[in-house]
C-alpha positions in Angstrom: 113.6 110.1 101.6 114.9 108.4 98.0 116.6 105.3 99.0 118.6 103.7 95.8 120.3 99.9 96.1 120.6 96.7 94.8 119.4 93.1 95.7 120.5 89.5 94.9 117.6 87.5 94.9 119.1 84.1 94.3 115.7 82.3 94.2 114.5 84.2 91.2 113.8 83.0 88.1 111.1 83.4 85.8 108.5 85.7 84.9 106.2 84.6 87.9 109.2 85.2 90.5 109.3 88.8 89.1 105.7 89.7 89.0 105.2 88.5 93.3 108.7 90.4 93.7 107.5 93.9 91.9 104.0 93.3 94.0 105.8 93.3 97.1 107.9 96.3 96.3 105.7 98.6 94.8 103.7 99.2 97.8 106.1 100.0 99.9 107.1 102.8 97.8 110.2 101.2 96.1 110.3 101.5 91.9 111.7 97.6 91.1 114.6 97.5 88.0 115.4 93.9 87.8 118.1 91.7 85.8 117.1 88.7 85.4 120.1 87.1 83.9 122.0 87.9 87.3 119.1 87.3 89.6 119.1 91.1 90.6 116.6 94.0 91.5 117.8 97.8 92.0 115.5 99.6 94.2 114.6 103.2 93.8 112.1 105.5 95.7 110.7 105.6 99.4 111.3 101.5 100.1 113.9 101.4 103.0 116.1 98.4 102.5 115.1 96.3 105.7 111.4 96.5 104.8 111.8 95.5 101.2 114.1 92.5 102.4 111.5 91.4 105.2 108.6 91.6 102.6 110.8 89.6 99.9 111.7 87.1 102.5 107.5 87.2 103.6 106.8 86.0 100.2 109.5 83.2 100.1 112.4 85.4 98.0 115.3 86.1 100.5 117.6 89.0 99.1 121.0 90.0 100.2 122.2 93.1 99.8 124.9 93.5 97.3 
């Protein structure tokens, strides 16, 4: 099933944050779109939302949903 929806990820901020928050998604089956400027990923593909947030928050990036 496709899931599609977007994050706020307060705590990111660099290129570093980005790159541990793309390895987190990606194998969970979720495609990562992010905006840096306002601290934001979309999420398309397989991800479901509460795994994607539990992995985020694993890896010291809590998300809300928005």
């Amino acid at each position: 099933m496709s899931h599609r929806y977007v994050l706020s990820v307060p705590d990111m901020s660099c290129g570093h944050c980005r790159a541990s928050i793309e390895a987190a998604i990606r194998p969970l089956g979720g495609e990562p779109v992010f905006d840096m400027e306002a601290r934001r990923v979309t999420v398309t593909g397989d991800a479901p939302e509460p795994q994607v947030k539990a992995a985020l928050d694993y890896i010291g990036f809590p998300a809300q949903s928005v």
